[in-house]
C-alpha positions in Angstrom: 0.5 0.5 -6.0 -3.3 1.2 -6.2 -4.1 4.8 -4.6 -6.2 3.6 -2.0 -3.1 1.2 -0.7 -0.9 3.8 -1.2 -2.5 6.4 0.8 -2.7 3.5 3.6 0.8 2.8 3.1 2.1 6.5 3.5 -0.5 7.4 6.1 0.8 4.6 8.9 4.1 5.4 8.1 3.4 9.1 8.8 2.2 8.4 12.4 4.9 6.0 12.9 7.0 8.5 12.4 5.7 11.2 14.2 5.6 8.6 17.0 9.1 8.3 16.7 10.3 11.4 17.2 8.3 12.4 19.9 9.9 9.6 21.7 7.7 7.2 22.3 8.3 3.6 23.1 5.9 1.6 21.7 3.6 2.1 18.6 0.9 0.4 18.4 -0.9 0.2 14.7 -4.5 -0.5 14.0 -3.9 -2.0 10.4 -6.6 -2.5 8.4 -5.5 -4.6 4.9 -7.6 -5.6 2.3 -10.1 -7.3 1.5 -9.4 -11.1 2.6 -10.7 -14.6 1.2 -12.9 -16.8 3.5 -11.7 -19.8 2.1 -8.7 -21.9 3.7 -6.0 -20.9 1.2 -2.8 -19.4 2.2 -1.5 -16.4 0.4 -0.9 -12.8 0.9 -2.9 -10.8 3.4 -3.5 -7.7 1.3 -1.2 -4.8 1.8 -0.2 -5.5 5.6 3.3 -6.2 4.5 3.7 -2.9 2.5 2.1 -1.3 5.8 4.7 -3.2 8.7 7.7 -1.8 6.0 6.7 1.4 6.4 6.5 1.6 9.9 9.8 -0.6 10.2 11.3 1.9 7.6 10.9 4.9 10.3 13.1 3.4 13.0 10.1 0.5 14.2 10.6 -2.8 14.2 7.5 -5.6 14.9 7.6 -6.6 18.7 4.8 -8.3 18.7 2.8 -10.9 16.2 -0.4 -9.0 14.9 -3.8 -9.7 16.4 -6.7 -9.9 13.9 -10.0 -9.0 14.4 -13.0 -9.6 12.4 -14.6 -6.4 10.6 -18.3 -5.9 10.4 -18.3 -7.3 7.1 -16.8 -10.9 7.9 -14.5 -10.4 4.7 -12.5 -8.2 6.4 -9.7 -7.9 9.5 -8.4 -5.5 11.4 -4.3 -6.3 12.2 -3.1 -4.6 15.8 0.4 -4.4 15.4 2.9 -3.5 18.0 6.1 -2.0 17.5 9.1 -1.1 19.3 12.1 1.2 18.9 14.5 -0.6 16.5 17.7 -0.8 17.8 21.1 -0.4 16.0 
């Protein structure tokens, strides 16, 4: 994993775990992945995956289906991800 990504990665799943134990009931996660393509090809959506694990990995789980937002740029999203307490 590229540094960049990588500090990404750890970063989110820092605040979603500081989230966690203070308690609170939701997290809600402004995501930003890499770079995407404009064309209409499927494939994978930079490193949001390896950014919803982390969060799930400190006790999150996704409640609700990202929202994505056009950066500046036009080549670029911004996910808002919500999360709630996993249970079990």
């Amino acid at each position: 994993m590229g540094f960049i990504k990588q500090n990404k990665v750890s970063g989110v799943g820092a605040e979603a775990k500081r989230a966690h134990e203070e308690g609170r009931r939701f997290f809600v996660a402004q995501l930003h992945p890499g770079a995407w393509s404009t064309g209409l090809k499927s494939g994978s959506a930079g490193d949001l995956a390896e950014m919803i694990e982390a969060i799930e990995d400190e006790g999150w789980t996704l409640a609700y289906a990202p929202s994505f937002v056009p950066r500046e740029d036009g080549k670029k999203m911004t996910a808002y991800c919500t999360f709630r307490p996993a249970t079990g």
